[in-house]
C-alpha positions, 0 to 999 in steps of 0.5 A, a space after each residue: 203731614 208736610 208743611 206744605 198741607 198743613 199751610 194750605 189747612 191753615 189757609 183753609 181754615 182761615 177763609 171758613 172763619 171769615 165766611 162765617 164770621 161775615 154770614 153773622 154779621 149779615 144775619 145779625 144786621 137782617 135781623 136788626 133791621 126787620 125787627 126794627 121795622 116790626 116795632 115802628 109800625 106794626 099795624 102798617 105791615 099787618 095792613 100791607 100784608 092782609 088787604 082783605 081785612 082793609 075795613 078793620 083799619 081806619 086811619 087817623 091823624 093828630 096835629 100837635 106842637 113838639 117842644 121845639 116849636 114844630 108842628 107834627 103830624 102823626 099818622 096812626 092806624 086805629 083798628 075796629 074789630 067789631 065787623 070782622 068775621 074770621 074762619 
């Protein structure tokens, strides 16, 4: 081989390498974000994700003093399973 294909190789080789390194990159913040997603607020997606079991899901709210003097309000979804009928 010349040296004019071996640059060109080279190059080629080059370009690839960094291609795949950015497809990682992407993959691994995707990754990130939607898991990070599924641990804050898993009984939310499951509720979006499944309207027909709509009943299951009761909402409540709690009010409560934080340490610094605020009040926060936290929205959790209690789940009741007991008239569920399931194939």
């Amino acid at each position: 081989m010349d040296s004019n294909t071996k640059d060109i190789m080279k190059r080629v080789m080059m370009i690839l390498i960094i291609v795949a390194v950015g497809c990682l990159a992407i993959n691994q913040f995707l990754g990130f974000y939607y898991k990070s997603d599924l641990l804050k607020n898993p009984c939310q997606i499951c509720k979006e994700n499944n309207p027909h079991y709509e009943p299951c899901f009761q909402e409540q709210s709690t009010t409560r003093e934080s340490a610094y003097g605020k009040l926060e309000n936290k929205n959790k979804i209690k789940i009741n399973l007991s008239n569920i009928n399931l194939p």
